[in-house]
GUFIPA-709135 format. One record per residue: residue in three letters; x, y negated, z negated of N, C-alpha, C in turn. Coordinates in steps of 0.05 Angstrom, whole numbers, plus 32768, in hexadecimal, padded with zeros to 4 digits. Layout:
<recs>
+-----+--------+---------+------+---------+----------+-------+--------+---------+------+
| res | n_east | n_north | n_up | ca_east | ca_north | ca_up | c_east | c_north | c_up |
+-----+--------+---------+------+---------+----------+-------+--------+---------+------+
| Ala |      X |       Y |    Z |       X |        Y |     Z |      X |       Y |    Z |
...
+-----+--------+---------+------+---------+----------+-------+--------+---------+------+
</recs>
This chain:
<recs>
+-----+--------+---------+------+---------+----------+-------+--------+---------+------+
| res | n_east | n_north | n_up | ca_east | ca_north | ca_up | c_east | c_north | c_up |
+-----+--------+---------+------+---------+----------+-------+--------+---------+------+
| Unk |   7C7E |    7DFB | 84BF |    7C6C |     7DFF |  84AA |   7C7B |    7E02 | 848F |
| Unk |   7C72 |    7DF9 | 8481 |    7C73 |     7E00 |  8458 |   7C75 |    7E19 | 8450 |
| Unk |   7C6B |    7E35 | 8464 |    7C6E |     7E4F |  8458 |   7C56 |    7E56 | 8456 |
| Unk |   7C4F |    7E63 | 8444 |    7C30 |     7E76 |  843D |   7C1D |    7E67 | 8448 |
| Unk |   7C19 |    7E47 | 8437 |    7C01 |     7E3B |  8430 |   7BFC |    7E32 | 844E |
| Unk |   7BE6 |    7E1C | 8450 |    7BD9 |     7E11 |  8464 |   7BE3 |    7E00 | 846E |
| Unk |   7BFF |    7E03 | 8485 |    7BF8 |     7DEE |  848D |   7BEE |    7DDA | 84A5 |
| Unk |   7BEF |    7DC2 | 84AA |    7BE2 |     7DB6 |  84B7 |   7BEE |    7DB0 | 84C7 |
| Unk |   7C05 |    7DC4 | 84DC |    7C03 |     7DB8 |  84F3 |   7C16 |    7DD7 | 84FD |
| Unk |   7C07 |    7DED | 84FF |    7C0F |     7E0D |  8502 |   7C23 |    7E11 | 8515 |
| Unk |   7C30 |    7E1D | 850C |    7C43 |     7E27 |  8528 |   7C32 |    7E2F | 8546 |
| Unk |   7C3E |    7E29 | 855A |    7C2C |     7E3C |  856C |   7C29 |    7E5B | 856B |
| Unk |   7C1A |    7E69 | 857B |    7C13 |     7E84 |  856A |   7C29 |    7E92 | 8571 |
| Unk |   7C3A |    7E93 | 8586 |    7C4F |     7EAC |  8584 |   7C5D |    7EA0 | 8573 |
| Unk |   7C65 |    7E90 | 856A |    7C78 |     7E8A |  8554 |   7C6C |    7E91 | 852C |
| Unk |   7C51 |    7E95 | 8536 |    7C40 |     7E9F |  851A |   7C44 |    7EBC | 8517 |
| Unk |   7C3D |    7EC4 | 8530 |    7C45 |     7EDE |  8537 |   7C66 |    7EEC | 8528 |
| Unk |   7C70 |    7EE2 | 8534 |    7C94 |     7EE1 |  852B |   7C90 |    7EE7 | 850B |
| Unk |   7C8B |    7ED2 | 8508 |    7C8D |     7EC5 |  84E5 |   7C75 |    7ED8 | 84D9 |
| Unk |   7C66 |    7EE0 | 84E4 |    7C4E |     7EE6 |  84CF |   7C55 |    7F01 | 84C3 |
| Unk |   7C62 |    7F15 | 84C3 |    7C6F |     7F24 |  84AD |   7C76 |    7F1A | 8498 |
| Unk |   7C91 |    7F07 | 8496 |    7C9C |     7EF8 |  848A |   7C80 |    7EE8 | 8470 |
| Unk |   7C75 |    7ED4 | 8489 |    7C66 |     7EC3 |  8475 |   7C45 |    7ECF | 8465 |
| Unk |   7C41 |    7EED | 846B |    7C33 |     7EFC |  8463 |   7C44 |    7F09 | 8444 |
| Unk |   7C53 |    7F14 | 8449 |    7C6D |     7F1D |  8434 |   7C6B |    7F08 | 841C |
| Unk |   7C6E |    7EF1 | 8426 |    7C82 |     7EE1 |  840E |   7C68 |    7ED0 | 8401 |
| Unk |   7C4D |    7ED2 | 8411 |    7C32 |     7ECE |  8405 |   7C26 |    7EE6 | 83F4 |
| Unk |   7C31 |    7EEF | 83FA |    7C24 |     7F0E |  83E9 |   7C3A |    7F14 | 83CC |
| Unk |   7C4F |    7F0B | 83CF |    7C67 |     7F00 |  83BD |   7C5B |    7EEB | 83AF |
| Unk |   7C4B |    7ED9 | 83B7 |    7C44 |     7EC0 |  83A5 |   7C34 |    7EBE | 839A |
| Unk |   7C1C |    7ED7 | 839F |    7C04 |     7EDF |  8390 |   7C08 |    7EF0 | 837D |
| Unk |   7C1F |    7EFE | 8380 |    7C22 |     7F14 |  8366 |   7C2F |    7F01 | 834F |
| Unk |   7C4D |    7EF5 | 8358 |    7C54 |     7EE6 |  8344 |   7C42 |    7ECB | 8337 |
| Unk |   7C2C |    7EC2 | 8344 |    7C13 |     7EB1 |  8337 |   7C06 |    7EC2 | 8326 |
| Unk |   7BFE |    7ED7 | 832F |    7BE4 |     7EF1 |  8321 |   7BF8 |    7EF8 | 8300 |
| Unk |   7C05 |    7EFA | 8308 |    7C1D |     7F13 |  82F1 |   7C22 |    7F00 | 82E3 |
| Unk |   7C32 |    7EED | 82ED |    7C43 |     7ED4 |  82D4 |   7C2F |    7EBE | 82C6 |
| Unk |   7C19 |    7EC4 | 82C7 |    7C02 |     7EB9 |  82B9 |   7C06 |    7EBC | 829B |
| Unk |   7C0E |    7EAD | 8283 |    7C12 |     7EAD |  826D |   7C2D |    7EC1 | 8267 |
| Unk |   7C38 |    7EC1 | 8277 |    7C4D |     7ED2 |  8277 |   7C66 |    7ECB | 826E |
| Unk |   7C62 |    7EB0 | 8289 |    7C85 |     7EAD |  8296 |   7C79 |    7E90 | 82A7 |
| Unk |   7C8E |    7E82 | 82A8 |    7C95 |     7E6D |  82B5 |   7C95 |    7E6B | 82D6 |
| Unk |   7C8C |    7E60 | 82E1 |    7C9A |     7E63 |  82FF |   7C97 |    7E46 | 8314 |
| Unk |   7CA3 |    7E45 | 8327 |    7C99 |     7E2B |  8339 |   7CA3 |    7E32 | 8355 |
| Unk |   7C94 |    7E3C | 8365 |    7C92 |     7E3F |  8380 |   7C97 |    7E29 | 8398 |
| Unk |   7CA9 |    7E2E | 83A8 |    7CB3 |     7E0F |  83B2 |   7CB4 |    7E22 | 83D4 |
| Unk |   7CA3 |    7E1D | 83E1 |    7CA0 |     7E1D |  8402 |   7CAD |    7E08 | 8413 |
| Unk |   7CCB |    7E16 | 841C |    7CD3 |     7DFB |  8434 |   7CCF |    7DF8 | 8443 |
| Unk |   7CCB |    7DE4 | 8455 |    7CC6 |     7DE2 |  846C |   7CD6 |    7DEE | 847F |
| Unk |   7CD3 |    7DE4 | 849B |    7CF2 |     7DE9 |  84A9 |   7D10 |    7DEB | 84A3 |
| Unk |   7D21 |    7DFA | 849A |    7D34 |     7DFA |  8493 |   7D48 |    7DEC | 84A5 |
| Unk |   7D5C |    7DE3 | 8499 |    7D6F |     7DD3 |  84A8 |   7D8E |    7DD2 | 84A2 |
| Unk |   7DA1 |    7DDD | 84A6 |    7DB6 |     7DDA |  84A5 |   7DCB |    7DBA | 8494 |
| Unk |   7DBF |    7DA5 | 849F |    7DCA |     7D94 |  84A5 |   7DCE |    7D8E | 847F |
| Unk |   7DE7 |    7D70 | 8483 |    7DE6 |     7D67 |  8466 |   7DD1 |    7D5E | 845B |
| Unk |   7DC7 |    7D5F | 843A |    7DB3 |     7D4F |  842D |   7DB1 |    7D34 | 8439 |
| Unk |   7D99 |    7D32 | 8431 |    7D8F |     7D0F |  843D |   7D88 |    7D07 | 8423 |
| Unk |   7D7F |    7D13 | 8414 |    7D74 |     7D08 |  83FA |   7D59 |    7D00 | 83F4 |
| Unk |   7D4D |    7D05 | 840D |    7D2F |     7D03 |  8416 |   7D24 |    7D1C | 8412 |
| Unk |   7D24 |    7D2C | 840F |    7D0C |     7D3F |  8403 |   7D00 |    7D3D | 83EE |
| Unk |   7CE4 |    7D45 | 83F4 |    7CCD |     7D40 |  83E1 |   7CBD |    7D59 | 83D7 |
| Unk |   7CB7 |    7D5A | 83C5 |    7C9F |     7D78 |  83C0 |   7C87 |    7D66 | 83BA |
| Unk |   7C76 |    7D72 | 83C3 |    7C5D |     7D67 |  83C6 |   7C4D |    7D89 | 83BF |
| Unk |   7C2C |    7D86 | 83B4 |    7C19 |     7D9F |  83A9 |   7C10 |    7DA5 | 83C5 |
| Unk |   7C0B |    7D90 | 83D4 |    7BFB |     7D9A |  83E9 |   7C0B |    7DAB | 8402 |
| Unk |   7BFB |    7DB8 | 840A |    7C01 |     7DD7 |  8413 |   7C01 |    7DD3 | 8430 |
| Unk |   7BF2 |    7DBA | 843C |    7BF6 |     7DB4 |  8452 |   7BFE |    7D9B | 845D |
| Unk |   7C1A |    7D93 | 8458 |    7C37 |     7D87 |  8463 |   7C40 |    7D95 | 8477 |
| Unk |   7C4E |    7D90 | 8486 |    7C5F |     7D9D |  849B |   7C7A |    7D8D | 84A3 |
| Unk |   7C91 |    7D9A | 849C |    7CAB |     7D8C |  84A4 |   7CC1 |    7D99 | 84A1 |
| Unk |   7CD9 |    7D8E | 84A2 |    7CE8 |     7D98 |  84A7 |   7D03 |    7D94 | 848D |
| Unk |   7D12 |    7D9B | 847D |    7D26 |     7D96 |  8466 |   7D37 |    7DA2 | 8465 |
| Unk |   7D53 |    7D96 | 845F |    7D6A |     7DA4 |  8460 |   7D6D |    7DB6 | 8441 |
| Unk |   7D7D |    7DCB | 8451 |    7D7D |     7DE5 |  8433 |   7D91 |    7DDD | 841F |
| Unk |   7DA0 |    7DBE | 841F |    7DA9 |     7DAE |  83FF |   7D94 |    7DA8 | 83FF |
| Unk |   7D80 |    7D93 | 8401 |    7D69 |     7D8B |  83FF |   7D57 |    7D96 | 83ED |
| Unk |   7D52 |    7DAF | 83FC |    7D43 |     7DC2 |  83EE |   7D53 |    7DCA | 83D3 |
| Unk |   7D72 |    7DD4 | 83CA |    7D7C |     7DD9 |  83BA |   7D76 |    7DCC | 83A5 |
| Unk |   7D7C |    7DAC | 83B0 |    7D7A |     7D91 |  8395 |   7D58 |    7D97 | 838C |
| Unk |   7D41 |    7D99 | 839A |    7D2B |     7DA4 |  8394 |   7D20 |    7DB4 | 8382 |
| Unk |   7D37 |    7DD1 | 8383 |    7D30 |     7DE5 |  837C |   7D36 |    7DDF | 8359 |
| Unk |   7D4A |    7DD2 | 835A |    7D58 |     7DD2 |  8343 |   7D58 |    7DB9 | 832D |
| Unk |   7D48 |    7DA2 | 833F |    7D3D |     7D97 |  8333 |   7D17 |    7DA8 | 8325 |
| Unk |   7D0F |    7DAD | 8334 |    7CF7 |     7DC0 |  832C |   7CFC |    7DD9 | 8312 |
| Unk |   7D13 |    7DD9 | 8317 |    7D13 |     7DF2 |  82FF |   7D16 |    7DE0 | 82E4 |
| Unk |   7D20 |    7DC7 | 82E5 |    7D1F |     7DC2 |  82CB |   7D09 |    7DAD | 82C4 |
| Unk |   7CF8 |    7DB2 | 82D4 |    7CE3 |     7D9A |  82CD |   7CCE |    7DAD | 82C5 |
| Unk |   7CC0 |    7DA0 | 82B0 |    7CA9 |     7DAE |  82A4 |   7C91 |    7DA3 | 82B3 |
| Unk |   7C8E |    7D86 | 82CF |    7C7A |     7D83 |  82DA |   7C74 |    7DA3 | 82F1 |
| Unk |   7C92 |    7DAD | 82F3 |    7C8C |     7DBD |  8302 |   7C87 |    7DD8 | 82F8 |
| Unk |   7C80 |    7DDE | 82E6 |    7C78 |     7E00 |  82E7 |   7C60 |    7DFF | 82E6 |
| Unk |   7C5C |    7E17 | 82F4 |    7C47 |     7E2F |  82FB |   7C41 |    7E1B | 8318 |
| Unk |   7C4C |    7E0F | 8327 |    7C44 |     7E02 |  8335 |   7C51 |    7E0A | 8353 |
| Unk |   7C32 |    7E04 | 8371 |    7C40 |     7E0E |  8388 |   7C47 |    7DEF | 8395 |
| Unk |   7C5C |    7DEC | 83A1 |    7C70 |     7DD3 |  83A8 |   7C70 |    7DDC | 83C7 |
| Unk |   7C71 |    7DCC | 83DB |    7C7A |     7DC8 |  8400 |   7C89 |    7DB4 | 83F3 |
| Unk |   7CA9 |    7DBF | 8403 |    7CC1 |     7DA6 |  83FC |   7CC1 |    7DA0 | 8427 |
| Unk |   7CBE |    7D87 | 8422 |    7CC7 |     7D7D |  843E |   7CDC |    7D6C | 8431 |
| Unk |   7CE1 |    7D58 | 8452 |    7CF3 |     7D48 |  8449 |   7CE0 |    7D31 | 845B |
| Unk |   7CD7 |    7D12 | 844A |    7CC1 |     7D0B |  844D |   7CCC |    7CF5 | 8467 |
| Unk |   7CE8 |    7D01 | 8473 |    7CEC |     7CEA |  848E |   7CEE |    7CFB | 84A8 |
| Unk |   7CE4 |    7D19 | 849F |    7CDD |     7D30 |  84B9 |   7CC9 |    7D43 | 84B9 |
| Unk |   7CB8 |    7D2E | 84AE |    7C9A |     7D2F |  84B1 |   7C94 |    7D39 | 84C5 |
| Unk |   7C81 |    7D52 | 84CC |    7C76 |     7D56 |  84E4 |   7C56 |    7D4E | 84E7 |
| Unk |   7C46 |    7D43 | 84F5 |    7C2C |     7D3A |  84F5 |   7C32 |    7D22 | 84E6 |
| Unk |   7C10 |    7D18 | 84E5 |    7C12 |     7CFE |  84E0 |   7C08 |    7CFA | 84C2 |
| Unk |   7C05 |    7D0C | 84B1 |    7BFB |     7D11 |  8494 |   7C10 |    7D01 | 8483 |
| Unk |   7C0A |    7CEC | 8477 |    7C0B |     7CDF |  8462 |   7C05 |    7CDD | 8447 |
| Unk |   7BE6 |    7CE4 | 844D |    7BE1 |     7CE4 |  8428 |   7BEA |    7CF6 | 8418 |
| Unk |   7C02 |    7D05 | 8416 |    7BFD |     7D10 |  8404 |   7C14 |    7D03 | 83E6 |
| Unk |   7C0F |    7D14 | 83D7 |    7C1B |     7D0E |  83BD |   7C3B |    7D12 | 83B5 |
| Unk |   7C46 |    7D06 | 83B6 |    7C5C |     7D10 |  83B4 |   7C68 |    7D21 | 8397 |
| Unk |   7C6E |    7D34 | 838E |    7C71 |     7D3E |  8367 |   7C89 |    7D23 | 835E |
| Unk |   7C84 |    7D1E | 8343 |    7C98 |     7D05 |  8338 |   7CA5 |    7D25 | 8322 |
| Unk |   7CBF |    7D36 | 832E |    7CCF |     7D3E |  8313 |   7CE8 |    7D2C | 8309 |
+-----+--------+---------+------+---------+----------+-------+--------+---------+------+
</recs>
């Protein structure tokens, strides 16, 4: 899964179980910093998928929609993060970074962000 948001293809439940401290926490983290940094402050929220050890592929994507499911390496995610901080398509904005060749399910449509 992407983290907080919805997504579309759930862990099984003892593994929700596991995680659901965690992904209760860092949702309750994502509603204060949305609620608070409202005309405030800047922000852009980036949910990874499965984390992965391995080298960049250069394939990761941030996409808005909340229900992707996959898997991305943590360079991947890095080049993401840091491409996102300097793009002005991305603030105040919530991002699922997969990596769009460990795709889980069969979900296609979605959008990919152009920063």
């Amino acid at each position: 899964p992407t983290g907080p948001g919805n997504p579309k293809d759930p862990p099984p439940p003892q593994v929700y179980e596991t995680l659901k401290p965690i992904l209760e926490a860092k949702e309750k983290a994502e509603d204060y910093l949305i609620k608070n940094a409202a005309g405030k402050m800047e922000y852009v929220i980036i949910r990874p998928g499965g984390l992965q050890s391995e080298p960049a592929t250069a394939t990761g994507v941030l996409t808005e929609d909340p229900t992707v499911c996959g898997a991305i390496t943590r360079s991947d995610v890095a080049q993401l993060v840091y491409k996102a901080c300097f793009s002005d398509e991305a603030k105040n904005k919530v991002y699922s970074a997969i990596d769009k060749d460990q795709q889980y399910g069969d979900k296609t449509d979605y959008e990919v962000a152009s920063l």
